[in-house]
N, C-alpha and C positions, 0 to 999 in steps of 0.2 A: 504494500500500500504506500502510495507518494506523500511527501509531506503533504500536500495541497490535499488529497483524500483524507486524511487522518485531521487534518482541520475540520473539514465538511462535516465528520462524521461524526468530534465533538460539539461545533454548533449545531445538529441536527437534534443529537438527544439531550443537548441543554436547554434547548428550544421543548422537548417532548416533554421531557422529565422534571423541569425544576422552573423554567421564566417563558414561558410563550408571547408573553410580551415584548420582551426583548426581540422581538421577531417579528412583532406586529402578527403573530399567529393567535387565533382562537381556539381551542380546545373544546370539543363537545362533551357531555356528562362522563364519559367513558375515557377521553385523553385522545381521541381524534381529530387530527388536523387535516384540512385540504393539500393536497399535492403540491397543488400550484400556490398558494401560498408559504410554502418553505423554499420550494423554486425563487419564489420573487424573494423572500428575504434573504434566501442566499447572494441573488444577486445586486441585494441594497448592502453587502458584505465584500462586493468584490470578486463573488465566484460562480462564471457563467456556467451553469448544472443542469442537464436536463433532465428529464423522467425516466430514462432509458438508463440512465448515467445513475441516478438515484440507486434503480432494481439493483446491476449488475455490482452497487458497491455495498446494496445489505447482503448479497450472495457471497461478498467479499470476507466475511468478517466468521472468527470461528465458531462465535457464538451468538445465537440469533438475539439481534440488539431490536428490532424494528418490525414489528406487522404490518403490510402493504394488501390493501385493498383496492384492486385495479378495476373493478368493475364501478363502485365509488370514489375512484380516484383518493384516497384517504390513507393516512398514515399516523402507527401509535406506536409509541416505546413498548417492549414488552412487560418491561418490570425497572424498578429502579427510582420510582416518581415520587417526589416532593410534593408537588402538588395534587392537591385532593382528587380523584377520581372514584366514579364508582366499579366495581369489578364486575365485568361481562362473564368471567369464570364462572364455573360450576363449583360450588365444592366437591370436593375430591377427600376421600380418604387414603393418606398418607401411608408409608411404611411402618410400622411400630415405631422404628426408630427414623429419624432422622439425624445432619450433621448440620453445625453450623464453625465453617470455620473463620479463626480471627488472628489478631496479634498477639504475644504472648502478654503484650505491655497494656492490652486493653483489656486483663482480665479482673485487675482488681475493681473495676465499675463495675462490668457484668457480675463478678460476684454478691457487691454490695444492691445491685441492682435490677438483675438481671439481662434479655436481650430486649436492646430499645432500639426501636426504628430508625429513630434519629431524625434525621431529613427527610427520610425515606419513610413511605407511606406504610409499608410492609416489611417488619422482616425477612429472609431470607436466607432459606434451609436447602439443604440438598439431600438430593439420596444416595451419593458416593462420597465417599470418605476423599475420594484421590481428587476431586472437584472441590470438597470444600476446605483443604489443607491448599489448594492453589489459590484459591481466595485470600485465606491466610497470610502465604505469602507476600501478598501485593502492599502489605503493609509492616511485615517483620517476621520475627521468629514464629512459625506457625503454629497454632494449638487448634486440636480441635475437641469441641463439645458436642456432645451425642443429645437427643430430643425426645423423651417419652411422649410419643405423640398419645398414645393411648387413654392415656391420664389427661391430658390436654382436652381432649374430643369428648371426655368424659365431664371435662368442666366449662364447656361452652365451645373451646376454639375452633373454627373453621380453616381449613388448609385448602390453597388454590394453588393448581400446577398450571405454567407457562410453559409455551412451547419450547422452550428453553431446557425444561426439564429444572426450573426453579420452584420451590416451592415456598410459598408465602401465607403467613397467619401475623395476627397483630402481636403487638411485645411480652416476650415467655418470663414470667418471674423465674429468679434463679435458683426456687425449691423443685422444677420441673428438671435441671439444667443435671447432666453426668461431666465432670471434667475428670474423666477416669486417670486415676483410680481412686479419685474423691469425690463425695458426694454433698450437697447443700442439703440434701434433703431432709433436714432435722426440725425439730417442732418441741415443744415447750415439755411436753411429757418426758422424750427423752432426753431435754436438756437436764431436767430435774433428777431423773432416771443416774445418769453419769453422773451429775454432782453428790448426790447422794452418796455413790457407790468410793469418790474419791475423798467422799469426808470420813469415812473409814479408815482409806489408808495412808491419809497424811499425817504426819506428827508434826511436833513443833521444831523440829530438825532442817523441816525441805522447804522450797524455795518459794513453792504456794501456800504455804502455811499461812493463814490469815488474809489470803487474794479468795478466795473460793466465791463466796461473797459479788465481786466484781466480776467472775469471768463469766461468758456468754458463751455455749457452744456456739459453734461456725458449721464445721464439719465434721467427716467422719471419712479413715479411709477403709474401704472395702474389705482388702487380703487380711489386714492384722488387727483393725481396731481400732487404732492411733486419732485420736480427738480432737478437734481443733478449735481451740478456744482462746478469745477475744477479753481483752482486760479494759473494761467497759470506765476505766480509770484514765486510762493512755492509750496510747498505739501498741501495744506488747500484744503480741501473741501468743500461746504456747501449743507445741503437738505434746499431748499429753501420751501414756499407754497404761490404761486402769490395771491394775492385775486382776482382780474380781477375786480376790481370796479377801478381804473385808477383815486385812490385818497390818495392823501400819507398820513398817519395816525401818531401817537407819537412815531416812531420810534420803537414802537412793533412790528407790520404789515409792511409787509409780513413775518411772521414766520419763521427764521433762524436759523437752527443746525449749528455747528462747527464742525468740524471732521479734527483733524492731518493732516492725510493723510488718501488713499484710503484705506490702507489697514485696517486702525483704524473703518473706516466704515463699511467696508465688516464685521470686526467681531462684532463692534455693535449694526449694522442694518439689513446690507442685509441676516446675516444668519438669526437674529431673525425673519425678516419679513417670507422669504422664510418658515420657521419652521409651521408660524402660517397658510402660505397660504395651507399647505398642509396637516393638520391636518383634 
């Protein structure tokens, strides 16, 4: 693709996806623009384009950016859109699972927050793991998180597949979210549950002794147990490991990490673990 094509083909779906105005284009309820109006605003830009020229450059691209409707001369982004449209989609029921991949650096918000659309009207899920770690890439160290959709479908959300083979539902809290091999998915019973279980084994020896109080589980990881708890005081975190023997021991036991903050953990745990789960 020419430089001069790889322009056209950002102001086309800047135009589709996020300012139609800037275009002098209009947008029907659905995100459909006339032909001939992206024609002329290309060439209020400088770049004489024709309709022929248009087709032959969405057939260009690896991945279908553009819907083209030649019998209505009309043309819509497939996915990606900022501005509000309503969805011509069916809903679809998804795979169990799906992927959503990202940067390693953008997880501490998704944690704290889960997946937010952002700009984008939709988030956006796939159903290959090897599609959505090249996502990932486009912005850093890739990570990817897996999507109970099941559970999802269960509590209202609707999933819409683009021709693209993108899959889109509104923003997932991050007690739905897998960042294997830990899990968010914890809730007030068993945060009391684990606390409980560690006011047994701590004495006045160890390092929690008198934080128990302030810390908030986070996580949990899958293979061993290991806990992840928030000091509702500061930015400390701790990976705890309960023994579940309900006997307080020299202040070693229960096995206690120290982590900054979350984000000091994310980079020297959760990527590493995730690396090895997937290997």
């Amino acid at each position: 693709m020419s430089t001069s094509q790889q322009k056209i083909s950002k102001l086309i779906s800047f135009w589709l996806r996020h300012k139609p105005q800037d275009g002098n284009i209009q947008l029907d309820k659905f995100g459909w623009a006339k032909i001939d109006d992206i024609l002329i605003a290309l060439r209020s830009n400088n770049f004489d384009f024709t309709s022929s020229q248009l087709i032959e450059l969405n057939k260009s691209f690896d991945k279908i950016r553009w819907e083209i409707d030649l019998k209505n001369q009309k043309i819509k982004a497939t996915h990606g859109h900022s501005v509000s449209i309503e969805q011509e989609l069916n809903p679809e029921i998804p795979n169990e699972v799906l992927y959503h991949g990202t940067a390693s650096k953008n997880l501490s918000g998704i944690i704290k927050k889960g997946l937010i659309s952002g700009q984008r009207q939709y988030v956006h899920l796939s159903e290959s793991k090897k599609m959505a770690l090249e996502v990932g890439k486009r912005h850093g160290k890739p990570f990817l998180i897996e999507i109970n959709t099941k559970e999802l479908i269960e509590n209202g959300w609707e999933f819409f597949k683009t021709q693209q083979n993108v899959w889109l539902t509104s923003n997932i809290p991050a007690k739905y979210l897998e960042f294997n091999p830990w899990t968010f998915n914890v809730d007030k019973k068993l945060n009391k549950t684990i606390k409980s279980e560690l006011k047994k084994e701590i004495n006045n020896s160890h390092q929690l002794y008198g934080k128990l109080k302030k810390l908030e589980l986070l996580g949990l990881h899958n293979p061993n147990d290991d806990c992840l708890f928030k000091n509702n005081d500061n930015d400390e975190v701790y990976v705890i490991h309960p023994t579940w023997s309900g006997k307080k021991d020299n202040g070693i036991w229960p096995s206690t990490l120290k982590y900054e903050n979350l984000e000091n953990w994310i980079e020297t745990r959760l990527v590493q673990d995730h690396e090895d789960w997937y290997m």
